[in-house]
N, C-alpha and C positions, 0 to 999 in steps of 0.2 A: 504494500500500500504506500502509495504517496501524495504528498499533503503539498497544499495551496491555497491558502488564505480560507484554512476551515473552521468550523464551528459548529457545534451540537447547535447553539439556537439560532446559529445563524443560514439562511439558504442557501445550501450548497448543490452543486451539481457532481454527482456520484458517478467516474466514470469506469468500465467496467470490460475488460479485454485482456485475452491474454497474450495478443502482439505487442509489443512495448514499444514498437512506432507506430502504430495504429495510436496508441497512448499518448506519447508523444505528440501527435499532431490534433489530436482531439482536444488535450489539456492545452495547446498553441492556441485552438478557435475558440475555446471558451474564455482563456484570459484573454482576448482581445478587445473582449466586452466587459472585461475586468467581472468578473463573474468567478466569486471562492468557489473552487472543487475540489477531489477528492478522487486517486486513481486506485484501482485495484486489478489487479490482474489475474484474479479470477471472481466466480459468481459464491465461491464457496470463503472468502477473502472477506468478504463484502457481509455476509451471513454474522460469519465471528463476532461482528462489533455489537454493540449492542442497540438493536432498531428503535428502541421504542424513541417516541418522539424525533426522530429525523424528519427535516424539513427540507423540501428540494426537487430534486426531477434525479431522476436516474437515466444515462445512456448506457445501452450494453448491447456486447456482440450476442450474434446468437449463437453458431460454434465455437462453444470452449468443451477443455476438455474436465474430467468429474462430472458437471453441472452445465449443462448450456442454460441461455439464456434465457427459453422460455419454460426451460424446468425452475428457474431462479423468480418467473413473474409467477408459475403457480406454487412455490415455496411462500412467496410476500405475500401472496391473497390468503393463502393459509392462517399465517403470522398476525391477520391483519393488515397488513404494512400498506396503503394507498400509495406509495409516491409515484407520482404517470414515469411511464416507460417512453421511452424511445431506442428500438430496436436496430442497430445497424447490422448489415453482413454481406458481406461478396458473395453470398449463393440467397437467393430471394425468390425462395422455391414458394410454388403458390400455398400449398399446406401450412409453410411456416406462419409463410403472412398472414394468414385466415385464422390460423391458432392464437395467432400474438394481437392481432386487432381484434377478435373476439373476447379473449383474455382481458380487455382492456386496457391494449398500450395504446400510448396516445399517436405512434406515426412508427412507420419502418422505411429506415432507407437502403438504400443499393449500393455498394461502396462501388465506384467513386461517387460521392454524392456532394453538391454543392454547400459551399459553408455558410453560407447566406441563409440557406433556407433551412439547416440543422440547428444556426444559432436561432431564427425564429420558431422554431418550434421548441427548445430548450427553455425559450424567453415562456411561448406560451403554458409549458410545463411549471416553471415556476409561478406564475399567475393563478393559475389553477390552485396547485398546491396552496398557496397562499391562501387563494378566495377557500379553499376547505377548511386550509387551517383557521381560518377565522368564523368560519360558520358551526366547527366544532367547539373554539373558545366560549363561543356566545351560547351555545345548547348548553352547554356545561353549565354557564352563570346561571340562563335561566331556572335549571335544571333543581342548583343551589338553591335559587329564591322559591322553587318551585314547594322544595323540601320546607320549607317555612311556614307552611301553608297548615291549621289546623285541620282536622276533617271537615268541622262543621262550614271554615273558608270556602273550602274544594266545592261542599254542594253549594253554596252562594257562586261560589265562579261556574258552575257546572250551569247554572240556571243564567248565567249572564251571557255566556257561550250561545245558551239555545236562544236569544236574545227575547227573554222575558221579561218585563217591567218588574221593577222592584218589589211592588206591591203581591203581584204574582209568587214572584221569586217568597217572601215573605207569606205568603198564606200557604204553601206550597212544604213548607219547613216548618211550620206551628210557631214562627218567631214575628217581633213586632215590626213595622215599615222600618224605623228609627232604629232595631239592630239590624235590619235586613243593610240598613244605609252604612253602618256603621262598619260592618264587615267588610262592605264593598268598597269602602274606603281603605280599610286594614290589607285588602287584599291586592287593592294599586299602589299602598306606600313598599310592600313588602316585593314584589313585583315591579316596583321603579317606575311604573305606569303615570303619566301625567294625561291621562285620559282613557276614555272607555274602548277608544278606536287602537290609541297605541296597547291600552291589555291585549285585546283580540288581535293585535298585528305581532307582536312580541311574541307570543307564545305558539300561535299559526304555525309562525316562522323557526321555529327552532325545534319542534314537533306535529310537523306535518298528518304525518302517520300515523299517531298516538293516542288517545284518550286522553285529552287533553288533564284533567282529573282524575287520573286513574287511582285509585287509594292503595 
């Protein structure tokens, strides 16, 4: 492994071959764009360190030897590990590609492949990653404020959700207008909500999927 302006919290690009001038010239195009990365010369190299919380984009060949490349993207899915892939290789057999874009790499190139458009899609790879990383941060927060929440909050929020008048909400629960109000207020201070629009947009947003109240 060799290092170039890396860091755990910082975005690096992870590059991943076992040609050393392959290596050499890929670490050339990424500091071009002054861009920290991080070489390793195999997929099983790369494994060793410790994943959790890497941030960044990963390029990698696809014939290596031990571990190829795309035994290395279904090892990260396993792990967990999201960071997008971009797959290079001098054989760009159709099976490969179909395996590695279905996998969910984000692009495979053909070596020789132009540096222009490998650094663009690296750039894209970081972007990504980024916009994940922050969409992860923020589920997390909510997730936090979420956990704050008494039962009896959950079913006031649960009745805000189906967008019931308070009074409803309140008859609904055997509670008075004035704590039906009162909760609902306890329930956007504690949730960071400076409105009824941003509750319902906050929470939407960071649990799509979810019961929004789930006990």
């Amino acid at each position: 492994m060799t290092t170039k302006q890396s860091g755990r919290t910082v975005p690096t690009v992870y590059l991943i071959d076992d040609d050393p001038v392959v290596t050499f010239l890929l670490g050339d195009i990424v500091e071009s764009v002054s861009l920290p990365y991080v070489a390793f010369n195999s997929a099983l190299k790369f494994l060793e360190q410790d994943l959790d919380g890497l941030q960044g984009c990963i390029v990698s060949d696809v014939r290596m030897p031990e571990l190829s490349g795309l035994e290395l993207q279904d090892e990260l899915r396993r792990r967990g590990v999201n960071l997008p892939i971009i797959f290079i290789s001098a054989y760009a057999e159709v099976l490969s590609v179909v395996r590695a874009m279905r996998g969910g790499a984000l692009d495979f190139f053909q070596k020789p492949f132009s540096s222009q458009d490998l650094i663009e899609r690296i750039q894209d790879g970081l972007r990504i990653d980024r916009e994940r990383s922050e969409l992860l941060a923020r589920n997390r927060k909510i997730g936090e404020r979420m956990a704050l929440l008494t039962p009896r909050e959950k079913d006031v929020l649960q009745g805000i959700f189906e967008g019931k008048l308070t009074k409803v909400i309140a008859d609904e629960l055997g509670i008075g207008v004035r704590t039906a109000e009162t909760y609902r207020h306890l329930i956007m201070r504690k949730l960071e909500a400076g409105s009824i629009a941003e509750l319902v947009r906050i929470v939407v947003e960071a649990m799509p999927k979810r019961s929004v109240v789930a006990q």
